[in-house]
C-alpha positions in Angstrom: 0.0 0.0 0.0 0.8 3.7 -0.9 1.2 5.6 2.3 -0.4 9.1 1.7 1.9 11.7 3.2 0.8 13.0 7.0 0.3 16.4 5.7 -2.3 15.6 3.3 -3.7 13.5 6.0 -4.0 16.0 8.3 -5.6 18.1 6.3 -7.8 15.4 5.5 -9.4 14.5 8.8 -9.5 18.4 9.7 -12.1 18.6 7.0 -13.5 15.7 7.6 -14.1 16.3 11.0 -14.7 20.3 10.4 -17.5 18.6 8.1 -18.9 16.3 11.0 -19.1 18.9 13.5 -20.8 21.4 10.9 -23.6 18.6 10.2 -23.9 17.9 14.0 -24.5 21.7 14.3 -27.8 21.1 11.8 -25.7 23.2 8.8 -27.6 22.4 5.7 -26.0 21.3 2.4 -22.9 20.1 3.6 -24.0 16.0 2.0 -21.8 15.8 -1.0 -18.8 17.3 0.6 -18.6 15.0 3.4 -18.9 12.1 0.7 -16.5 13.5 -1.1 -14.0 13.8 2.0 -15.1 10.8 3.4 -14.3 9.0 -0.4 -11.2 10.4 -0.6 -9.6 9.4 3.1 -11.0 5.7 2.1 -9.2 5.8 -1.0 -6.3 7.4 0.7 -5.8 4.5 3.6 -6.8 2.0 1.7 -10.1 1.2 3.0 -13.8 0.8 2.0 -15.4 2.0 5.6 -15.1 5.4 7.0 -14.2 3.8 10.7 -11.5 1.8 9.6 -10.2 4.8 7.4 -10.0 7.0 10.1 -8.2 3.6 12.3 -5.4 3.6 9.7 -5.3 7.2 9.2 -4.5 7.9 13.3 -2.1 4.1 13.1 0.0 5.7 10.0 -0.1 9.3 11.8 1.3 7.7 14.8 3.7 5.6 13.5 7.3 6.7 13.3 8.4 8.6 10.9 11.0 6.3 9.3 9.1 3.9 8.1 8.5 5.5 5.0 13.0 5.6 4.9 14.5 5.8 1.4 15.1 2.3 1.2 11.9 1.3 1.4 11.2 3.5 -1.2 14.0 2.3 -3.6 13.0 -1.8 -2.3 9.5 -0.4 -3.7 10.3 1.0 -7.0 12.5 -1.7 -7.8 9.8 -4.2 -7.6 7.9 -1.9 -9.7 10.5 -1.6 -12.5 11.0 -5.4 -12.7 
């Protein structure tokens, strides 16, 4: 799996939660754009289910950060290229 870098993470589940709290609050029209959110951070972890996106998301947020090291990176793209 692709890990989705922490910054666009973040910024996913701040909107996604901005989103929550603004529907909570009774705002109106706010349906597609939480789909769309809630889509994307599925997608982005690798999931199908909003829970377990949000699971990964906070695991791979709170996971050091050298698991993503260059040499993963290079083991990755060389079983790409053959």
């Amino acid at each position: 799996m692709l890990i989705p870098d922490p910054h666009y993470l973040r910024s996913l589940l701040a909107r996604y939660a901005d989103l929550r709290i603004a529907q909570c609050r009774g705002e109106q029209g706010l349906e597609q754009r939480l789909e769309d959110v809630t889509y994307t951070l599925c997608v982005a972890t690798g999931t199908t289910r909003i829970e377990d996106a949000l699971a990964t998301a906070d695991a791979l947020l709170a996971s050091p950060t050298g698991t993503t090291s260059d040499a993963g990176l290079a083991a990755g793209s060389a079983e790409l290229a053959a």
